[in-house]
C-alpha positions as CSV (number, residue, x, y, z in Angstrom):
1,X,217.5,-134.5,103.5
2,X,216.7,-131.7,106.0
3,X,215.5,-132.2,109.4
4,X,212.7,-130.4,112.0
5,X,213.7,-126.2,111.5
6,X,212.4,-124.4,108.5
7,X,210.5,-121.3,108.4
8,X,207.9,-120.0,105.6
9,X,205.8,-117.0,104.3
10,X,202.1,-117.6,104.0
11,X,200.3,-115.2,102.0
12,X,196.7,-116.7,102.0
13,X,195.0,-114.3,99.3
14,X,197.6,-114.7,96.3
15,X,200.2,-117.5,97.0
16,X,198.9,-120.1,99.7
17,X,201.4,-122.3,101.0
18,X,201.5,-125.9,100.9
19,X,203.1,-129.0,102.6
20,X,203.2,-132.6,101.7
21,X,202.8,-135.4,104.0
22,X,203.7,-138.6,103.4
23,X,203.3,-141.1,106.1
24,X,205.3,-143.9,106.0
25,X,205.1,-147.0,109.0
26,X,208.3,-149.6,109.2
27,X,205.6,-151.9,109.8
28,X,203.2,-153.6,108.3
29,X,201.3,-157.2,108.7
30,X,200.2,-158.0,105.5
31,X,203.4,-157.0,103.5
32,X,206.3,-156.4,105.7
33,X,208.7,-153.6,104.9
34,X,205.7,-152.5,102.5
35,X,206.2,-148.5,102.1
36,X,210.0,-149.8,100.7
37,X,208.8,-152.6,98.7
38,X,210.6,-153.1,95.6
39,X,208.4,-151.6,92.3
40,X,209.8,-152.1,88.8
41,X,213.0,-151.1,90.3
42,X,212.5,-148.6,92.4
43,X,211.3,-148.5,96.5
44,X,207.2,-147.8,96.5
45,X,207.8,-144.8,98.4
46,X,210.2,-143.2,96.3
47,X,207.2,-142.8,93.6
48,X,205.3,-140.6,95.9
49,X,208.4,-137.9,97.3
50,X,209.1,-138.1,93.5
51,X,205.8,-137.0,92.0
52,X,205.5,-134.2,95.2
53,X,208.7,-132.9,94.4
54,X,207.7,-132.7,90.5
55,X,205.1,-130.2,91.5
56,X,205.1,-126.6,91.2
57,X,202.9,-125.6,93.8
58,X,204.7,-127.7,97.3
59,X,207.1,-126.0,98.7
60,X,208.2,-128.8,101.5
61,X,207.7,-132.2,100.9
62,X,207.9,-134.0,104.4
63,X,208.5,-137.8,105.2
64,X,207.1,-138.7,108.4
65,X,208.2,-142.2,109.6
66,X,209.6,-144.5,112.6
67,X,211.5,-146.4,110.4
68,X,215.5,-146.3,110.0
69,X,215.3,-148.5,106.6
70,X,212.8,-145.8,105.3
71,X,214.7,-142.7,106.4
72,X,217.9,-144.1,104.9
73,X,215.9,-144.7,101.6
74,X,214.4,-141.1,101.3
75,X,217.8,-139.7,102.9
76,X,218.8,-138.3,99.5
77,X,216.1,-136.4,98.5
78,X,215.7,-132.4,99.0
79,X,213.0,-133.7,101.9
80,X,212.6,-133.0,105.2
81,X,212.1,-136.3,107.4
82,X,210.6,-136.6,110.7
83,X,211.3,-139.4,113.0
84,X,207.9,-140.3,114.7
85,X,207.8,-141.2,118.4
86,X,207.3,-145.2,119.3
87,X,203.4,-144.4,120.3
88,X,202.8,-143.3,116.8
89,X,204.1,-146.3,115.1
90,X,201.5,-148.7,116.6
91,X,198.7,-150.6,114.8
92,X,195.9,-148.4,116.5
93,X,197.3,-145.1,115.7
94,X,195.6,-142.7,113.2
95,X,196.2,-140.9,110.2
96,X,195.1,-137.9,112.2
97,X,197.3,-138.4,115.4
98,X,200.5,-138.2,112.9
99,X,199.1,-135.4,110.9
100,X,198.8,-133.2,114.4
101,X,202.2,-134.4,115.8
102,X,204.1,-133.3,112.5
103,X,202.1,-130.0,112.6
104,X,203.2,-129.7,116.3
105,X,207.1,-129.9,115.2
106,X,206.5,-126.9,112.7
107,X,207.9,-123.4,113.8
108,X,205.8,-122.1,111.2
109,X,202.7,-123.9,108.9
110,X,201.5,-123.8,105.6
111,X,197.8,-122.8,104.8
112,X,197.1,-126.1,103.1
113,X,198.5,-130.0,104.0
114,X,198.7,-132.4,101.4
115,X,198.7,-136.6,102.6
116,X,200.5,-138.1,100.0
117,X,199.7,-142.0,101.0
118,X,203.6,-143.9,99.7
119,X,200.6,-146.9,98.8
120,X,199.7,-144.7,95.6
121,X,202.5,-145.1,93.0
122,X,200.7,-144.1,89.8
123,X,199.4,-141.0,91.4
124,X,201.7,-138.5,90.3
125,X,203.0,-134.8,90.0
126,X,200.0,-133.9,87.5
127,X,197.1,-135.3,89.3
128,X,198.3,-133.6,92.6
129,X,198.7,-129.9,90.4
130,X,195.1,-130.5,89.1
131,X,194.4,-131.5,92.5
132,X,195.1,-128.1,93.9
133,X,193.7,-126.0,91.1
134,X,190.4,-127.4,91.9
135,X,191.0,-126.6,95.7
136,X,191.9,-123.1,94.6
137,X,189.2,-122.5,91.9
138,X,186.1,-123.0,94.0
139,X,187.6,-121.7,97.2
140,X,187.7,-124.7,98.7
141,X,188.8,-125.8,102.0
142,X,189.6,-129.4,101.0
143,X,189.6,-131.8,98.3
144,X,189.6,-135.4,98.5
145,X,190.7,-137.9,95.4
146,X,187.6,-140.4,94.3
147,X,187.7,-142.8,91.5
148,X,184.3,-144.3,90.3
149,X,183.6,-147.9,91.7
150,X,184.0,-151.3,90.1
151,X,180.3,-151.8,90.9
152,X,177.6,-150.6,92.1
153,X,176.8,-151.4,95.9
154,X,173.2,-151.4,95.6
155,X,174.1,-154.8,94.2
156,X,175.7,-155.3,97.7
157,X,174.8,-156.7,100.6
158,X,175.2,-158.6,103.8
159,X,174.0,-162.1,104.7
160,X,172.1,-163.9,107.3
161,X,173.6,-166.9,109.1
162,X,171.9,-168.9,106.8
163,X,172.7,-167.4,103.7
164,X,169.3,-166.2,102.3
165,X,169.1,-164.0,99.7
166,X,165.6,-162.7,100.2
167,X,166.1,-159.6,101.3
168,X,169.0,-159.4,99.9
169,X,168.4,-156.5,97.5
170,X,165.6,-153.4,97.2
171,X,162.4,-154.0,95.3
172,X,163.3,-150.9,93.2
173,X,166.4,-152.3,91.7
174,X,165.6,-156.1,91.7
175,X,165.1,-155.7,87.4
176,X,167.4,-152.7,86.5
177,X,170.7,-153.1,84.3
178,X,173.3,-152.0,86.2
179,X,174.6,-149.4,83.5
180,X,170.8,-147.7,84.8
181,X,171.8,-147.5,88.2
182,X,173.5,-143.9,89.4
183,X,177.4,-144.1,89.1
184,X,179.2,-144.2,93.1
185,X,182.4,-142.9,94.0
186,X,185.1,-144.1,96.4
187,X,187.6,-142.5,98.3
188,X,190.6,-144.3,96.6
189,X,193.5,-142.8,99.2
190,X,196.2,-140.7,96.6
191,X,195.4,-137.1,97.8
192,X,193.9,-135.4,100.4
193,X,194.4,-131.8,100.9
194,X,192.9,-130.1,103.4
195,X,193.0,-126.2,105.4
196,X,195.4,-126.6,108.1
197,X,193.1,-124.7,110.1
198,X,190.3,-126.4,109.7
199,X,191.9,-129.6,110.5
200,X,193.7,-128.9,113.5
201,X,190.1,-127.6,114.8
202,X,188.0,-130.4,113.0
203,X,191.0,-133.0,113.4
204,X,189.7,-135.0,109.8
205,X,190.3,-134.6,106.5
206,X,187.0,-134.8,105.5
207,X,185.6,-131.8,106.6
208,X,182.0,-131.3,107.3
209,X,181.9,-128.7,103.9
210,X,183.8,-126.5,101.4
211,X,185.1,-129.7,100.3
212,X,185.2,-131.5,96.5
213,X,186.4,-134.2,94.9
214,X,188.5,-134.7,92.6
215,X,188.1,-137.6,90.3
216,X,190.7,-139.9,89.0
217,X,190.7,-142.9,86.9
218,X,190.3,-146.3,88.0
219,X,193.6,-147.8,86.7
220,X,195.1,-145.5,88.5
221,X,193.6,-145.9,91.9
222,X,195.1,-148.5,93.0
223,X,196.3,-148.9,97.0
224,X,199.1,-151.3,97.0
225,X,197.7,-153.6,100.0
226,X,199.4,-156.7,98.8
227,X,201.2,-159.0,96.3
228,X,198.7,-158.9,93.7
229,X,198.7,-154.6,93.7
230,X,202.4,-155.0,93.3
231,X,202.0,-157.2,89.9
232,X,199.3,-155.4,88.7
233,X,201.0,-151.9,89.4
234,X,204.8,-153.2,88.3
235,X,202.7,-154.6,84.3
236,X,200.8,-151.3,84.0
237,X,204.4,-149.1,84.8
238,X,206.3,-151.5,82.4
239,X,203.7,-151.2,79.7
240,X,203.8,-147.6,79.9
């Protein structure tokens, strides 16, 4: 474990730099404790600082968290940890408002910032390598992980008070299979890497262009949200 007081060399034209984030709340409503959750064995978070340490390309990996339980069960790791302040560790929040305070801490900051979300267990060291290879191969300043959807949402929609389905979907679509109708992505929340630039100017990491997706499988989407991920996630690591 390392704390706030590291510096680094950025060559942007043959070796960019590039720095994990892994955001990490003490608190959570729907599974308490989640981020420390036990997973076939092993804390939920420890699967993420695992598979960004397993990569070639980060050179810090940083845990950013308000959590005592979580900083004692990350302690071990070549990391660096940041204690968030208490306004940080609230319900409302963002993604983007930890992001900036972290990047505020640095004495010096990479070219790129990887979020590394703990909820993502079966995205590992490979798929954030591949990750950064597309970023790097079309010059990219972002990329976004997407996994193809369950099913199509033009077979979505809301409903009136009084349940009607009459309008419920488009003319054009009312007789079509569904293996005719264009394939959708989703944002499925295991890597976002963005220019750290760009996002302390833009303040998302979904810029408005020079970004791409990078697609990754279904079975290994999955966003531990509650008891049911956890089953599903602990039978697909215990069969391998």
């Amino acid at each position: 474990m390392h704390w706030i007081g590291w510096k680094s060399v950025s060559n942007m034209n043959n070796n960019p730099t590039f720095f994990s984030i892994i955001p990490a709340r003490g608190g959570s409503k729907r599974l308490p404790n989640k981020n420390i959750l036990p997973l076939a064995g092993k804390p939920l978070i420890c699967y993420t600082v695992e598979a960004s340490l397993q990569t070639n390309r980060i050179q810090k990996t940083i845990v950013t968290t308000d959590s005592d339980q979580i900083i004692n069960t990350v302690k071990n790791y070549d990391i660096d940890i940041i204690k968030r302040p208490d306004y940080l560790a609230t319900d409302t929040a963002t993604t983007n408002d930890v992001i900036l305070h972290l990047l505020s801490t640095l004495q010096n900051q990479p070219d790129f910032i990887i979020l590394l979300q703990p909820t993502s267990p079966l995205r590992n060291a490979r798929h954030i390598n591949e990750a950064i290879d597309l970023l790097l191969s079309r010059n990219a300043d972002a990329v976004i992980s997407v996994c193809e959807m369950d099913h199509s949402p033009l077979w979505a929609n809301t409903l009136p008070d009084d349940l009607s389905m009459a309008n419920f979907l488009h003319d054009e679509i009312k007789n079509k299979r569904s293996q005719d109708l264009p394939t959708y992505y989703r944002i499925n929340g295991a890597i976002y890497i963005v220019n750290t630039k760009r996002f302390i100017r833009e303040q998302t990491l979904f810029l408005s262009d020079n970004i791409f997706a990078y697609i990754m499988a279904q079975e290994i989407s999955i966003d531990i949200d509650d008891y049911f991920d956890i089953m599903l996630v602990e039978t697909i690591l215990k069969k391998g």
